[in-house]
N, C-alpha and C positions, 0 to 999 in steps of 0.2 A: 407240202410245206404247211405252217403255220399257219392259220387265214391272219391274216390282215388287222383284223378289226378288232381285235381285242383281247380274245381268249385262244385258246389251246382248239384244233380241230376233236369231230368227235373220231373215237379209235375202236376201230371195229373186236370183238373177243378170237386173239390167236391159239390155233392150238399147236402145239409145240411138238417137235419129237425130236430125236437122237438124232443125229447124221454121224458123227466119227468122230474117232478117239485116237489120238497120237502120243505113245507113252503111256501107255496107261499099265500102270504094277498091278501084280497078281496079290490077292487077299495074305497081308503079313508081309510083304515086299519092304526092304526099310530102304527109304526114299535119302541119298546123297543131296548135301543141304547145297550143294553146284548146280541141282538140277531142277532144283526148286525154279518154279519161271514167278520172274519178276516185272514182265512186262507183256501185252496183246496189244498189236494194232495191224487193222488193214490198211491197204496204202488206198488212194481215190476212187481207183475203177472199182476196187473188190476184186482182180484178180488176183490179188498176193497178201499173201497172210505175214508177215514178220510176228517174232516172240524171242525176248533175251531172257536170260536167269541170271541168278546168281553165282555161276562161275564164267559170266564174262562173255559168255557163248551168245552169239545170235541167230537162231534159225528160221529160215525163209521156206514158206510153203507157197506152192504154184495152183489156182484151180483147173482142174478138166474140164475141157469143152465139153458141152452137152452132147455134142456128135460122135467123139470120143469115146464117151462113157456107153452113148448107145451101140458103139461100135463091141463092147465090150474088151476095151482096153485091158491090158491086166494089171493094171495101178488102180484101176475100179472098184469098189467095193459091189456087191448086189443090190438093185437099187430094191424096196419094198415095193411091190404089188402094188398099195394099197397108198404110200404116199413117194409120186414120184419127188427126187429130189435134185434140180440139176445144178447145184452148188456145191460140188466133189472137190477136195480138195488132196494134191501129194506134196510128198517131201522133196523141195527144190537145192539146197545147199544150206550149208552153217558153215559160219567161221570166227574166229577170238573176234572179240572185238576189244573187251579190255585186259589187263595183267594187272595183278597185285603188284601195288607199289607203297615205297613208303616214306613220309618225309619227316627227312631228317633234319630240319630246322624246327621241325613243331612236334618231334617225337610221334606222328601220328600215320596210323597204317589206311594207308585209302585202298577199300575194298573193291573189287572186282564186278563187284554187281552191276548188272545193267540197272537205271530206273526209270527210264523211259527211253524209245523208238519212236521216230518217226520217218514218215517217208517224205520224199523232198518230190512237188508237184511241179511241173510245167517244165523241169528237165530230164524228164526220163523217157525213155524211148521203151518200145516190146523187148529190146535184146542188151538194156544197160537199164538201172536202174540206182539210185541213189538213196542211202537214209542218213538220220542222223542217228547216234547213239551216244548214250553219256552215262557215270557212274557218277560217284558223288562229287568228283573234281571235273576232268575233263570229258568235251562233247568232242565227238569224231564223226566226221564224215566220210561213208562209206560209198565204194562203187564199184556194184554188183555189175557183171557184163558176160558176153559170150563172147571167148576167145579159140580162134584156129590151130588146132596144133599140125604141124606137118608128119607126116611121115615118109623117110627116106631110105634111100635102099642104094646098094650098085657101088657099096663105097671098095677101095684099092686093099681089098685086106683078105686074108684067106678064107673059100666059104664064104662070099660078098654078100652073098644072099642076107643076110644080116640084115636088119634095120636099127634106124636111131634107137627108136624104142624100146629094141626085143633089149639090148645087153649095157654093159655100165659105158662110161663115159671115157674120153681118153685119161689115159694117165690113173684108172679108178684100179689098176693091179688087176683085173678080172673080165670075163667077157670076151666078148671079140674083139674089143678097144685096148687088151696088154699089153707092158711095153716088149714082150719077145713078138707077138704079131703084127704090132706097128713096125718094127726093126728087121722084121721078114718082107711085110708088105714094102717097103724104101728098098729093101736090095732088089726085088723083084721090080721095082720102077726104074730103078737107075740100070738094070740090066735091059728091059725089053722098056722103051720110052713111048712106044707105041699101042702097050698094054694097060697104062692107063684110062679109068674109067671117070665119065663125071656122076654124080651120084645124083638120081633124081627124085620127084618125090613122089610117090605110090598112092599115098590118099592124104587126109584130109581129116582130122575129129574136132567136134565144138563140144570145148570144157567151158565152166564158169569158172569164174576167175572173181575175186576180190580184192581188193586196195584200198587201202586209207588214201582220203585224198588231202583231206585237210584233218587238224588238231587244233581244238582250241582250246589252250590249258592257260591256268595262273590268272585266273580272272574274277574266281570263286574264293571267299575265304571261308565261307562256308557251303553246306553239302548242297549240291545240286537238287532240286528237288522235280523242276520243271521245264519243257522245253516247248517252243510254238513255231513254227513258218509262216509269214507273214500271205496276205493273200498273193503278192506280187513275186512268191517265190522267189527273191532277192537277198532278203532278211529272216532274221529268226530273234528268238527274245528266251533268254536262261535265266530262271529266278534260282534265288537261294532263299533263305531264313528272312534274310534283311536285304536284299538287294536285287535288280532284276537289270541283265543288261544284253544290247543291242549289237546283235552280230551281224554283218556280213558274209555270207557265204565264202567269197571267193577272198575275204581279208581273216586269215586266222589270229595276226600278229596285234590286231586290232578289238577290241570292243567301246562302246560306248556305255556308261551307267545313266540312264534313264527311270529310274527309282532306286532312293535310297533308304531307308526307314529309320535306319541305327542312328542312336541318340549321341551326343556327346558323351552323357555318364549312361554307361550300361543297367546301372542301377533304376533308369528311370525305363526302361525298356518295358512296353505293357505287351505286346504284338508282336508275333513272326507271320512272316510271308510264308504261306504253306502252296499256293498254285496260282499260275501265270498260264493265259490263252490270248493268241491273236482271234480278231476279228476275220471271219471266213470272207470280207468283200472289203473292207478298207483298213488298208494297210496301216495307214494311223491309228485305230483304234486297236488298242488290247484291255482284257480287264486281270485284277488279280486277287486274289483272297486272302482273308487271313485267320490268324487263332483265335480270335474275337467275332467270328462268323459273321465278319463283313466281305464285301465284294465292291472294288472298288471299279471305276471304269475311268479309263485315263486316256488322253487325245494328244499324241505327239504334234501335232499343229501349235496349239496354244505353247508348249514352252518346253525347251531338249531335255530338264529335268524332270518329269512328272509327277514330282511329288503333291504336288498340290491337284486330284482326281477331278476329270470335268462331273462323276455322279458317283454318288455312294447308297449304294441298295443294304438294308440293313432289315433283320426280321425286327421290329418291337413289341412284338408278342409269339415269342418262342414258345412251342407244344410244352403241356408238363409242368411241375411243381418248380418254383425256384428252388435250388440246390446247392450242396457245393460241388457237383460234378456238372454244372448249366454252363461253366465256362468250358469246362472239356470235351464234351459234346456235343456246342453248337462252335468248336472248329470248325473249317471247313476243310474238305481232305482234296476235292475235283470240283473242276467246273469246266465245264464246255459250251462254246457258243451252239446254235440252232445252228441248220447249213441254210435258214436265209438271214440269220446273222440277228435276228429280232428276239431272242428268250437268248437266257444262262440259265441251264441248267446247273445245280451242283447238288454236293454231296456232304453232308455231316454226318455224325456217327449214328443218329438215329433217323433220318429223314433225307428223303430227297425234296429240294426245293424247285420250281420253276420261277423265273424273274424276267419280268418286262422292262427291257433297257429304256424304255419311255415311261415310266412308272417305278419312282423312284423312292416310295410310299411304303411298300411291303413286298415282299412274292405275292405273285397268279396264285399258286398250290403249293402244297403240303404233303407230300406222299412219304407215311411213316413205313419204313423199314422191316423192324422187329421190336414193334413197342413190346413186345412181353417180353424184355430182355431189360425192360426200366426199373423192374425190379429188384436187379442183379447187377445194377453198379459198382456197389461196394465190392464183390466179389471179382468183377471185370478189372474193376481198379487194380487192386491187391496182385491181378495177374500180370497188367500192365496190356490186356487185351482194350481195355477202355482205348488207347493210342493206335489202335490199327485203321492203318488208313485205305479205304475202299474206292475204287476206281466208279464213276458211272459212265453213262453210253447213252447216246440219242440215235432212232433209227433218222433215215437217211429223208424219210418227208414229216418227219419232227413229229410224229403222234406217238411214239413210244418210248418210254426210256427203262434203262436197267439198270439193275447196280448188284453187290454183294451180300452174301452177308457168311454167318455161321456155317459149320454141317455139311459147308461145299452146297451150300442151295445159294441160289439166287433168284432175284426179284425181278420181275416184266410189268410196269405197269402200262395204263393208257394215258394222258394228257388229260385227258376230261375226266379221268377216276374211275370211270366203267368198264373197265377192264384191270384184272388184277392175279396175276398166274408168280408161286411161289413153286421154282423147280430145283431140282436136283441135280448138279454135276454127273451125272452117271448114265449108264446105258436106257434108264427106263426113267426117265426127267420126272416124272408124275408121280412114283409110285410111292406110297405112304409107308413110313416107316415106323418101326416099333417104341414106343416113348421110354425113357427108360431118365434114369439120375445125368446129370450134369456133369461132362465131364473138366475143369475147369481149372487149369494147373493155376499155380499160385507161383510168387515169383521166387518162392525158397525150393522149389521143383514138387511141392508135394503135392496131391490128389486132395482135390477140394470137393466132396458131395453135395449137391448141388436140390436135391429131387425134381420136379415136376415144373417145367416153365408154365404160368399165366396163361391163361388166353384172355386177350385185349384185341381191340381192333375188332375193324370189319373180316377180319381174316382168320378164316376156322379150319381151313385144310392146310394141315401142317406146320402149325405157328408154333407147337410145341416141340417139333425137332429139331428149333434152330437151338435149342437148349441142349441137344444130348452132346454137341462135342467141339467146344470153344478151340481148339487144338487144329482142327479140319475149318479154314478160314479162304472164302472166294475173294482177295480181293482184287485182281485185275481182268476185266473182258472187255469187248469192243465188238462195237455192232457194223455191219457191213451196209458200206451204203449207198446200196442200192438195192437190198431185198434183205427178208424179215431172218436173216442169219445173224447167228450170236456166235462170237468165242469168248469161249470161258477156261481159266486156266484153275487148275485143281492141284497145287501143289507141282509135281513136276506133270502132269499133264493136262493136254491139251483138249477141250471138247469143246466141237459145234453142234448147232442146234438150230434148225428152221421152225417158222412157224408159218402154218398154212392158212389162207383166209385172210382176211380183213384187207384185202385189197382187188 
């Protein structure tokens, strides 16, 4: 964890490599916009990986026991010589979780997308497990489980040998279940009464199985943006634009609005809620962000409405030149509590912040991004890439955090600043690539030349290829929390990555 006393612990220099790739297309493969993932998260332990996209799909990945894998399992990949890795992960199940729907009182088509997962702590067992999932309207509760299926044999029909399984169903016209062998088998009963058989059952197979358990819709008037579990595993909290409201698990029919932002005249409107976090130990506390690159922190104790924040954390001296893109870039996109609940971490479009919930004055730190991409606003703008919003990620004893960016690379820093690793979505995380023009669509679909990104920053290995392809964009991963594993999603696939050392 954090120490205690004031600052960020020191964070030892990781080094990084490849562990596996799930989905990953062959060079020119053109990527189905369904499959695009729009969401990573691990659930508590770190044994289960969840990821939704955007066609509504959620799939769940299981890790392999270390003894497994030594066993030489054949879900295993080969571990390397040279860095053992015993954080193997396989493909567990997927299923819809939402459908294109469309409402016909507001003319408006609510999409399929997942925009966030999460897993639901302190009710789930090894062989049931529950998430939440939500698109831009409604959150649904899912549960994942292992169910028994029988198999039967011995039944009164010709050829009995037959099982449930092998053939179609009664009445399905085909099979051993048709109605001339069902009308064979009945004469052949009522002739020898003593020739009946009871049908028993043979074995035994464990499928998973999934079900919606709950729905919670018609609560959002606007798109869902963010979801939390409260520490008590009881409650959960859904922000929108302008509003953020209190659910109960087991009451779908119900919410509470415990923040409301929306003005009387819309016109006076300065702020949208862009991300809402519960506090990882007290249940009353959540904090929530907004377009003005504040961070509010709010106390359901003091009062059911919370619009009025027990602390407001605010940068007043933002990195960089004032602007007119200063208010578009100190949005904020993510924020996450620490897991001893003492820093918020978050995310604007050029920096990540640290923030001492006792220290109400400024951020701890500053950790810039891809300042050499400050020079390319206007051109970011024009694309509408400036509005892409980037996930971040704290590891599991609060010294590292990560985040997004360009090019399918992504950022590793340390807490104390002394560590700082810019890698690569790809089989060889490290490896430099060739600098080349900017690729940089514009929003009338044409090719914008771009030439040669900046070098700025403390950062000289690779700062200049987050320039070559605005189009190839990391923005969601999630770090495992319990050891120095990252998932990163690259479009429609999926890559993890450990880092060896510093611990």
């Amino acid at each position: 964890m954090l120490p205690a006393g004031g600052g960020p612990g020191a964070a030892e220099p990781l080094e990084w490599h490849f562990s596996q790739v799930f989905g990953e297309r062959a060079p020119g493969e053109e990527v189905q916009e369904a499959d695009i993932i729009s969401a990573v998260e691990f659930d508590h332990s770190g044994d289960f990986l969840a990821t939704g996209d955007q066609g509504g799909r959620v799939v769940l990945f299981e890790r392999i026991a270390a003894s497994r894998a030594r066993a030489g399992h054949p879900d295993v990949r080969p571990e390397s010589p040279l860095h053992a890795n015993p954080y193997e992960f396989r493909y567990l199940t997927e299923f819809q979780s939402h459908e294109p729907e469309f409402d016909y009182l507001k003319s408006l088509e609510i999409e399929e997308k997942i925009n966030k997962v999460r897993w639901v702590k302190g009710r789930c067992s090894p062989r049931c497990h529950l998430l939440l999932t939500t698109n831009d309207k409604t959150i649904k509760l899912w549960k994942v489980y292992e169910k028994k299926v029988a198999s039967l044999a011995e039944f009164n029909l010709q050829n009995g040998s037959s099982t449930l399984n092998a053939g179609g169903r009664p009445g399905s016209g085909g099979g051993p279940y048709s109605p001339d062998k069902l009308s064979a088998a009945c004469s052949a009963a009522a002739a020898a009464p003593g020739a009946l058989r009871i049908p028993r059952v043979v074995g035994t197979e464990t499928l998973l199985a999934t079900r919606c358990k709950r729905s919670y819709a018609n609560a959002h008037t606007y798109h869902i943006n963010s979801i939390a579990l409260s520490s008590d595993c009881e409650t959960f909290i859904s922000a929108d634009d302008l509003r953020v409201n209190l659910w109960h698990l087991d009451r779908q029919d119900q919410a509470f609005n415990i923040v409301d932002i929306k003005p009387q005249n819309m016109e006076d409107l300065t702020e949208v809620i862009t991300c809402a976090d519960f506090h990882p130990q007290h249940c009353h506390l959540f904090a929530y962000s907004s377009s003005k690159g504040l961070i509010r922190l709010a106390d359901q104790r003091q009062a059911a409405l919370c619009d009025q924040h027990a602390k407001l954390f605010e940068d007043a001296e933002p990195a960089g030149p004032r602007s007119f893109f200063s208010e578009i870039i100190s949005s904020i996109n993510d924020i996450r509590f620490s897991p001893c609940g003492r820093y918020i971490l978050s995310r604007d479009y050029m920096t990540l912040k640290l923030w001492d919930i006792n220290m109400d004055s400024g951020p701890l730190a500053s950790y810039p991004v891809h300042e050499s991409l400050r020079g390319k606003l206007c051109d970011l703008y024009e694309s509408d890439c400036i509005f892409d919003k980037f996930d971040c990620a704290m590891s599991g004893d609060g010294r590292y955090f990560a985040t997004g960016t360009y090019s399918n690379f992504f950022r590793v820093v340390g807490a104390d600043g002394g560590c700082d690793s810019l890698l690569e979505a790809s089989r060889d995380p490290t490896r430099k690539r060739l600098q080349g023009g900017a690729k940089l669509p514009s929003r009338f679909g044409l090719g914008r030349g771009g030439g040669r990104a900046s070098r700025s920053g403390s950062f000289s290995g690779g700062e200049d290829a987050l320039a070559q392809d605005f189009t190839s964009k990391l923005l969601h991963l999630s770090w495992h929390p319990q050891a120095n594993v990252i998932a990163t999603a690259a479009s429609n696939s999926l890559y993890l990555f450990y880092g060896s050392g510093g611990r």
